[in-house]
C-alpha positions in Angstrom: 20.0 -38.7 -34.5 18.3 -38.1 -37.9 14.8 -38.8 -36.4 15.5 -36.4 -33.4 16.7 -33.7 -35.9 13.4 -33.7 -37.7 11.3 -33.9 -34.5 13.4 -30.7 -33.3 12.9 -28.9 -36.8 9.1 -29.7 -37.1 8.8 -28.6 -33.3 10.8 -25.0 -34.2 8.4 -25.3 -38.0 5.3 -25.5 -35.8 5.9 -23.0 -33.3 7.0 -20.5 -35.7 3.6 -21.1 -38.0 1.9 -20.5 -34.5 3.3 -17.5 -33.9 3.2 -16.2 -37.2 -0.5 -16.9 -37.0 -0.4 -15.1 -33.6 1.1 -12.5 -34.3 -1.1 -11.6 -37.9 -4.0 -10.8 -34.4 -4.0 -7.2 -33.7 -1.4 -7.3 -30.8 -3.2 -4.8 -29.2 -7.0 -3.8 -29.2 -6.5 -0.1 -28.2 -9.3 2.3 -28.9 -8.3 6.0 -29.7 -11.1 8.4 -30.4 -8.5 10.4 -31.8 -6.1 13.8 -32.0 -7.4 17.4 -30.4 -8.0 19.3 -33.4 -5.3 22.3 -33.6 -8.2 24.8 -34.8 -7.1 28.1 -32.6 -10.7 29.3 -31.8 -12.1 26.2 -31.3 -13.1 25.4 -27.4 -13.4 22.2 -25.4 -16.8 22.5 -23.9 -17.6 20.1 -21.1 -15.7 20.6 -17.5 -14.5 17.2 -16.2 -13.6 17.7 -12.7 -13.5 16.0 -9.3 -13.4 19.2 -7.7 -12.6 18.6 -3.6 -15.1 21.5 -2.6 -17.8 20.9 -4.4 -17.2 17.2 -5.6 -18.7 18.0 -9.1 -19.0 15.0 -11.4 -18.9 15.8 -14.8 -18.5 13.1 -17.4 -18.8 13.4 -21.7 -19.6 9.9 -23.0 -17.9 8.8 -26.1 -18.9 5.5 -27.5 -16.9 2.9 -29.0 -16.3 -1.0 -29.9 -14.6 -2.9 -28.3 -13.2 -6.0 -30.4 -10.5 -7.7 -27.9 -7.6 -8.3 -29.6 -4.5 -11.4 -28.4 -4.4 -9.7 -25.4 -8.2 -11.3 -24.6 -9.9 -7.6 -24.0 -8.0 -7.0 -21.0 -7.9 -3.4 -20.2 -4.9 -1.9 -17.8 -5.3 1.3 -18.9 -7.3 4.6 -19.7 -7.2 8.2 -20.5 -7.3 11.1 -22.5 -6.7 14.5 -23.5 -7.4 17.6 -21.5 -6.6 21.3 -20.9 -7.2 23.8 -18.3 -7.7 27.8 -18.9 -4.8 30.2 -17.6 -1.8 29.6 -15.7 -3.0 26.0 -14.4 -0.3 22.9 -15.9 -1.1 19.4 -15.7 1.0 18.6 -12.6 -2.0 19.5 -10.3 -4.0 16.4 -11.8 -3.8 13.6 -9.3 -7.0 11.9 -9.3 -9.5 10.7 -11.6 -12.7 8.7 -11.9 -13.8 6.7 -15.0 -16.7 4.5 -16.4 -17.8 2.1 -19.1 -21.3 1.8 -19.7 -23.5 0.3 -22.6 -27.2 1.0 -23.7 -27.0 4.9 -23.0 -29.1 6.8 -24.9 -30.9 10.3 -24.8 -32.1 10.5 -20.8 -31.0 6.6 -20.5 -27.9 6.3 -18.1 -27.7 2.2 -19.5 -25.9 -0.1 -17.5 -22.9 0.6 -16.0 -19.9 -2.2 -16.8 -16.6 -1.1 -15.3 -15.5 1.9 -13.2 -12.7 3.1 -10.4 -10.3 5.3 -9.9 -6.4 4.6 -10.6 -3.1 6.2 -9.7 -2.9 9.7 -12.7 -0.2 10.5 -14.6 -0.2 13.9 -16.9 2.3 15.0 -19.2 2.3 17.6 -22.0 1.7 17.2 -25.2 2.5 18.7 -28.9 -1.0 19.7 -28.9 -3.0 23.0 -28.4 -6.7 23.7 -28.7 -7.9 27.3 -29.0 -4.6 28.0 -28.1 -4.5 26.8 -24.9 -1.9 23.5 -24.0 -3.2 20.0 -24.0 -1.9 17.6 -21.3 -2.3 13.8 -21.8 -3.6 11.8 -18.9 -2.8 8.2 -18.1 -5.1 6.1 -15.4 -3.9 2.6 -14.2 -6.4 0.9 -13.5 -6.5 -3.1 -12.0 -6.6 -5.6 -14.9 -9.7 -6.4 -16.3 -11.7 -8.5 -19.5 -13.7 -6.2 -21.2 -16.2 -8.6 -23.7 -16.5 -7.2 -27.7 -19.3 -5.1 -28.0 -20.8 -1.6 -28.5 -19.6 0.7 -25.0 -19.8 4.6 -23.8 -16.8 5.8 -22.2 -16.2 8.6 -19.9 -13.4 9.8 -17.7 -13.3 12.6 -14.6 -10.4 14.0 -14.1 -9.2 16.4 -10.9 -7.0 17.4 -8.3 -6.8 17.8 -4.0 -5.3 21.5 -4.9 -6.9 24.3 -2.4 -6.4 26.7 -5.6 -10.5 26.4 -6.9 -8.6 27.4 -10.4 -6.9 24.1 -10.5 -10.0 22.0 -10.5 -11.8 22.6 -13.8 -10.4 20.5 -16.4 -12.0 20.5 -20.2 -11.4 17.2 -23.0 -10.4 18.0 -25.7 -11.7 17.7 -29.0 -11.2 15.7 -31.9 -12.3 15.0 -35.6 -10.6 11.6 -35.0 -7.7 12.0 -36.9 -5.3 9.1 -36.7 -7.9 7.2 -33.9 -7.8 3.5 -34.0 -11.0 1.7 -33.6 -14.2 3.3 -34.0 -16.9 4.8 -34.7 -14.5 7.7 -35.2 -15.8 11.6 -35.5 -19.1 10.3 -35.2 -20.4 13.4 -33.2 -22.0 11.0 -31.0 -21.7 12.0 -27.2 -23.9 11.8 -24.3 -22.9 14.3 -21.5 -24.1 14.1 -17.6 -23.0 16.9 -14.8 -24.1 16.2 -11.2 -24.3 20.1 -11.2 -25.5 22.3 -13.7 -27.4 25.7 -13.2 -29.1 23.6 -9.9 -30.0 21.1 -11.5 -28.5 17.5 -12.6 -27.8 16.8 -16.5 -29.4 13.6 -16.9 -27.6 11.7 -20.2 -28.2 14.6 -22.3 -27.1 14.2 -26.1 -24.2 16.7 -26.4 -26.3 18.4 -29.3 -29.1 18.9 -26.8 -30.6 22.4 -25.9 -30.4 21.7 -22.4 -26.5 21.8 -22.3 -25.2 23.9 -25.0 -27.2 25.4 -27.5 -26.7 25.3 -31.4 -23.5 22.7 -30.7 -24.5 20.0 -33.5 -21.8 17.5 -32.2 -18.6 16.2 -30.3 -16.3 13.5 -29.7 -13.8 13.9 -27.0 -10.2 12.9 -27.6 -10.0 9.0 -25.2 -7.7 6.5 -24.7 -8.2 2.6 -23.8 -5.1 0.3 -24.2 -5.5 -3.7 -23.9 -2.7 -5.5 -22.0 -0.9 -7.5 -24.6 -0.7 -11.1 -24.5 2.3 -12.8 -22.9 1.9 -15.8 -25.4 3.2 -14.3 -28.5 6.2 -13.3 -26.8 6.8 -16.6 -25.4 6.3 -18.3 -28.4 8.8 -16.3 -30.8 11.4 -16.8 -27.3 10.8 -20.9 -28.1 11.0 -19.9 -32.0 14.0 -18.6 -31.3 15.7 -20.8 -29.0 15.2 -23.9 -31.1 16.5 -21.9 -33.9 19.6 -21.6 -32.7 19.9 -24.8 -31.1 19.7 -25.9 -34.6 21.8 -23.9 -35.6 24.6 -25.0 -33.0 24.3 -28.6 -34.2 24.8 -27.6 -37.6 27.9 -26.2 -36.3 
């Protein structure tokens, strides 16, 4: 009985050492580029819209690393932060188109990695930009491993409404206050519209002439969360359970 009593309390010794060790992992790998700044005459200025009448594509590129954390680097989820002028709330968002690409540069579209579309949910936020509401955007998307490395992200978001109003939707801003992850408030964005002044916006630095002149830099306010690893929750469940096995015999 002795020797079974110290097999049982090395066993619950070893799995709580493991997930202790687990759980000193970043539980999460989630990248956040970061808060919309509150300044009150400051502007988002890149539409991202799936408009249905003209199916404009309008996507600002933020990049980012990736380092996958116990959930392995798989992604279930993306989003950000956007606003639309006037009377317009987020309720009208229901669909949205996103990508992950590496290599982009100025005029370079890289290689893509990941994109779809994914069920859209919006809800407000505390946040305003140049006094206008900010509505937080949601996209699950189906499960998958995204590999450590250096990435552009870019999300599209839109709506089926018949009112033309409802379909031009703006990111937000940020400096990349409280963002996790990085590079944060960088200024580093690469913008490309399918439409612009008929013509197409190839991968155009966001500081370029050719889409806004005299803006020196942005970094749009994105979202990616890892799924989190099913593991560590198991383990501290065994941890836990031989615990109080123990502690029944001792009773």
């Amino acid at each position: 009985m002795k020797t079974n009593a110290r097999v049982s309390i090395g066993s619950f010794q070893l799995l709580l050492v493991v997930a202790v060790l687990t759980l000193g992992q970043p539980l999460h790998a989630d990248w956040y580029s970061g808060d919309p700044y509150l300044a009150p005459t400051a502007w988002p200025q890149y539409t991202e819209n799936l408009s249905n009448t003209s199916q404009e594509l309008a996507f600002t590129f933020d990049n980012f690393t990736w380092t996958p954390g116990s959930g392995g680097g798989v992604i279930d989820t993306v989003g950000g932060h956007f606003q639309s002028f006037g009377s317009v709330t987020g309720s009208v968002i229901d669909t949205a188109y996103w990508e992950i690409r590496t290599g982009m540069s100025h005029n370079v579209g890289g290689a893509l990695v990941a994109s779809g579309s994914g069920a859209v949910a919006s809800y407000a936020t505390s946040f305003t930009q140049g006094g206008w509401p900010i509505y937080g955007v949601n996209v699950d998307v189906p499960d998958f491993a995204l590999p450590a490395g250096n990435y552009w992200f870019a999300l599209a978001i839109g709506t089926t409404s018949l009112d033309p109003n409802a379909a031009s939707w703006f990111v937000a801003s940020t400096f990349g206050a409280n963002g996790v992850g990085g590079p944060l408030g960088d200024d580093q964005s690469i913008y490309y519209q399918s439409v612009f002044n008929g013509a197409i916006v190839n991968w155009d630095y966001i500081d370029s002439a050719t889409v806004n002149p005299g803006l020196t830099g942005f970094d749009p306010s994105y979202f990616i969360r890892e799924v989190p690893e099913p593991s560590v929750v198991i383990l501290l469940g065994m941890a836990a359970m031989m615990l109080g096995r123990r502690m029944t015999r001792r009773g």
